[in-house]
N, C-alpha and C positions, 0 to 999 in steps of 0.2 A: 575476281577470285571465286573462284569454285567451291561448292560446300562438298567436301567426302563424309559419308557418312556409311558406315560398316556396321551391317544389321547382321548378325547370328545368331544361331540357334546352334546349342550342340546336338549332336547325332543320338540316336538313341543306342545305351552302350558306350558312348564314347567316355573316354578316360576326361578328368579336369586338364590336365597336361596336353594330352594329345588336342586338346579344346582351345587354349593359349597355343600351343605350337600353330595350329591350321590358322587362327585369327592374327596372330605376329607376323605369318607366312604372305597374306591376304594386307595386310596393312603395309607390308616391302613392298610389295606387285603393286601397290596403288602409290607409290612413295609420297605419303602423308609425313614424315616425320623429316623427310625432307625438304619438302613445302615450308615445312613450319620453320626450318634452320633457315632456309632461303627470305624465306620474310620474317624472320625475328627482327631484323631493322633495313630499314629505307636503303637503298641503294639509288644513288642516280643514275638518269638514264644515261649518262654519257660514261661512266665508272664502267654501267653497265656493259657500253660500247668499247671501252677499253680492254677490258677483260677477256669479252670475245677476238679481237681484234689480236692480243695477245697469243691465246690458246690456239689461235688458226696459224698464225706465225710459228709458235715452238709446234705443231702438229705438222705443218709442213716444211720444216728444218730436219724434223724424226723422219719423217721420209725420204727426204732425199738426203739425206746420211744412208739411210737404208738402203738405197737403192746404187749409195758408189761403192 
């Protein structure tokens, strides 16, 4: 597991607002808050495997629907 860690500094001039917009902005782009829902609890690894397994299945059903 990776540590993120999101150092700022605000701009000189900049608003408090425009300060949380850029730092929320920077926190998406690095998707930390979806790490953290991803591992709020344990998943097995074969759950895991199922899931993917799944999503490749209905991804390519989407497709070639789309494609008749």
């Amino acid at each position: 597991m990776s540590k993120s860690r999101v150092a700022m500094k605000p701009k000189p001039g900049e608003s408090a607002e425009r300060f949380v917009k850029r730092f929320c902005k920077k926190v998406k782009k690095m998707r930390i808050v979806e790490q953290i829902r991803e591992r709020r609890y344990y998943e097995k690894p074969s759950d895991t495997k199922r899931e993917e397994k799944k999503r490749l299945r209905r991804e390519a059903q989407k497709k070639q629907k789309k494609s008749n």
